[in-house]
N, C-alpha and C positions, 0 to 999 in steps of 0.2 A: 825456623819459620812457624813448626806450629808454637812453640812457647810462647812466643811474640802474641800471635792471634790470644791465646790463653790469658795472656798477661794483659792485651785492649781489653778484652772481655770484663776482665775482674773489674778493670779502672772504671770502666763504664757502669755496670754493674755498682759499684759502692758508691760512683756519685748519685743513682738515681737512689739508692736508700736512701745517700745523705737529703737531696731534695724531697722524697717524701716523709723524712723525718722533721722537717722544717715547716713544711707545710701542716704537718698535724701539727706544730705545737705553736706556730704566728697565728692568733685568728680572723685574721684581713685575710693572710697568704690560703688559709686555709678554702676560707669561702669565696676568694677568686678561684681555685684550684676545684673546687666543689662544682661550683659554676660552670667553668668551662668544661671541664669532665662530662656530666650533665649536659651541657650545650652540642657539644661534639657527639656524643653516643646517641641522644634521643632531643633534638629540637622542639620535637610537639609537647615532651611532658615539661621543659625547663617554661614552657611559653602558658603550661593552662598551671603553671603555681608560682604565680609572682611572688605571691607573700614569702616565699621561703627566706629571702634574703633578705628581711627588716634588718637591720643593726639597733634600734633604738626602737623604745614602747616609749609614749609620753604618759604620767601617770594621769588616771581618770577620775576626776573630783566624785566623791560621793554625794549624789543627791537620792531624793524620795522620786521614787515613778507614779508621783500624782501630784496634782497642786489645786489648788481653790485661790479663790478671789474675791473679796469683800468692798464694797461702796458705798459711797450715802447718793443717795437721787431725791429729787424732788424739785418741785420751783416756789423760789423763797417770793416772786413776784406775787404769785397768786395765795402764799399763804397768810392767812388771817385768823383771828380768831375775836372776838368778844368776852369783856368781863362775865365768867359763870356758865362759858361756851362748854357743851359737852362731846366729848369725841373729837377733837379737834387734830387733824392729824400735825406734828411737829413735819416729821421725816420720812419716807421712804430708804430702804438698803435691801442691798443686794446682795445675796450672795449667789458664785456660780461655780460649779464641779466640771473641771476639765473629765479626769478619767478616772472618780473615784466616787462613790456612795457616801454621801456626808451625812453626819448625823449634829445638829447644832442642838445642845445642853444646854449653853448658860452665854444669854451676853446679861453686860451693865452698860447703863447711860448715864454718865454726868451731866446736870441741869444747869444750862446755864441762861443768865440776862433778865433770871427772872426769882424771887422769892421763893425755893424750893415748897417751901409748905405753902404758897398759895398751888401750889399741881394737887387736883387731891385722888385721880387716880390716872395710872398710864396702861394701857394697852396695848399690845402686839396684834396682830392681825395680817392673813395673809390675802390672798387676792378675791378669797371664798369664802371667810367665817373668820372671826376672832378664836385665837390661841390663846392665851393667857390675859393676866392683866394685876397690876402691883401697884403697892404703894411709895411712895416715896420716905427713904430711910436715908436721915445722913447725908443729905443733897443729891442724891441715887438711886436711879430707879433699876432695878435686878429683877432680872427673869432668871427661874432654877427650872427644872427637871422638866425641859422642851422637848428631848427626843423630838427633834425636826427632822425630818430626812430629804433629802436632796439628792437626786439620782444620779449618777454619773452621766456626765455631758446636758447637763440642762442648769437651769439658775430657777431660783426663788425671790422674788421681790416680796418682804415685811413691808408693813407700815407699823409709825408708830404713834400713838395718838394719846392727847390727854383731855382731863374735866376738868377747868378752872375753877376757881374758887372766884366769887361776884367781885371780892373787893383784887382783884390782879390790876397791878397799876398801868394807864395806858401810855401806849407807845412803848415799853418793853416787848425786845425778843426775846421770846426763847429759843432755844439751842439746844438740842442733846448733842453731846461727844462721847463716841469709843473712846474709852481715853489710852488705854492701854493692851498690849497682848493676853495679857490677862483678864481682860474685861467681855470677852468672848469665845469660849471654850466649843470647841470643834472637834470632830472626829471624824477621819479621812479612811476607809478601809477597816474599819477597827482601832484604828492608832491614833492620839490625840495627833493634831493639826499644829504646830506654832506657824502663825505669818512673821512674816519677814519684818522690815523698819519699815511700817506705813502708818502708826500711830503718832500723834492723835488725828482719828477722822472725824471733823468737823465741819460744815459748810451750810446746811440750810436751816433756816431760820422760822419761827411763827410769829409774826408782826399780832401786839393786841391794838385794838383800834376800839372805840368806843360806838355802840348802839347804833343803827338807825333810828331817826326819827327823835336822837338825843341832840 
């Protein structure tokens, strides 16, 4: 009688190794086996640690933790200008900082609709004073060393304006275009800036129109 007991004993005894030996080494069996262990002994800590039991992480795209955003604005309705007109603004653009310090260095502007060398000069200007101002090279007007800064969480509205030369023929628009990501150099935090596929920005216009009183 006692053998007997001795010999339940063992049997019992080796299949719970054999099931805890299975259980560490399936790792479904395992972390049901985790689970319910955990469930059974202390219900309050298996309920304040959900996470514990993810099975899968989906992986996380790398992006930059700031972004910016560029426009052209203006209304092409009310733009005009006259042959030898000076300071004539073409365009308005915008740029605006979600959650980073920008520093704007360099754009260019493609001329278009209109005889580059009759533009005889182009200027930048923000909503308080004139920034810069260049000539036109190679159908291309380039602004260099702007050091613009743009605060994080606020926007900057440019304008961009030119002086005609008398003989500009009429009824030609002009047009400036960003023509490319490389045509506006940016710095986000310290780190240059590239935008995304939004090139080329083009859209408002400057109608020449001839004199009053012509």
């Amino acid at each position: 009688m006692h053998i007997n007991r001795i010999l339940k004993f063992y049997m019992l005894f080796s299949l719970f190794v054999a099931s805890v030996a299975m259980a560490s080494y399936v790792p479904s069996v395992k972390m049901y086996a985790s689970s319910f262990l955990v469930g059974t002994s202390n219900g309050i800590q298996a309920s304040e640690q959900p996470g514990r039991l993810i099975t899968s992480v989906s992986p996380v795209e790398d992006y930059k933790n700031y972004s910016a955003n560029v426009r052209l604005a203006g209304d092409p309705v009310r733009g005009f200008a006259f042959p030898g007109g000076e300071n004539a603004k073409v365009m308005d653009f915008v740029l605006k900082s979600f959650d980073a310090n920008l520093n704007l260095e360099f754009v260019s502007f493609k001329i278009g609709g209109v005889d580059p060398s009759k533009i005889r000069k182009v200027y930048l200007a923000d909503e308080k004073h004139r920034i810069a101002e260049t000539s036109v090279r190679l159908g291309y007007a380039n602004f260099y060393g702007l050091f613009l800064n743009i605060p994080a969480g606020t926007e900057k509205k440019l304008s961009v304006s030119v002086d005609l030369s008398n003989d500009v023929s009429l009824g030609d628009r002009v047009y400036f275009t960003i023509e490319k990501k490389d045509d506006i150099r940016l710095f986000a935090n310290g780190e240059e800036y590239v935008f995304g596929d939004i090139f080329p920005l083009e859209r408002v216009y400057l109608s020449i129109v001839k004199p009053r009183g012509r």
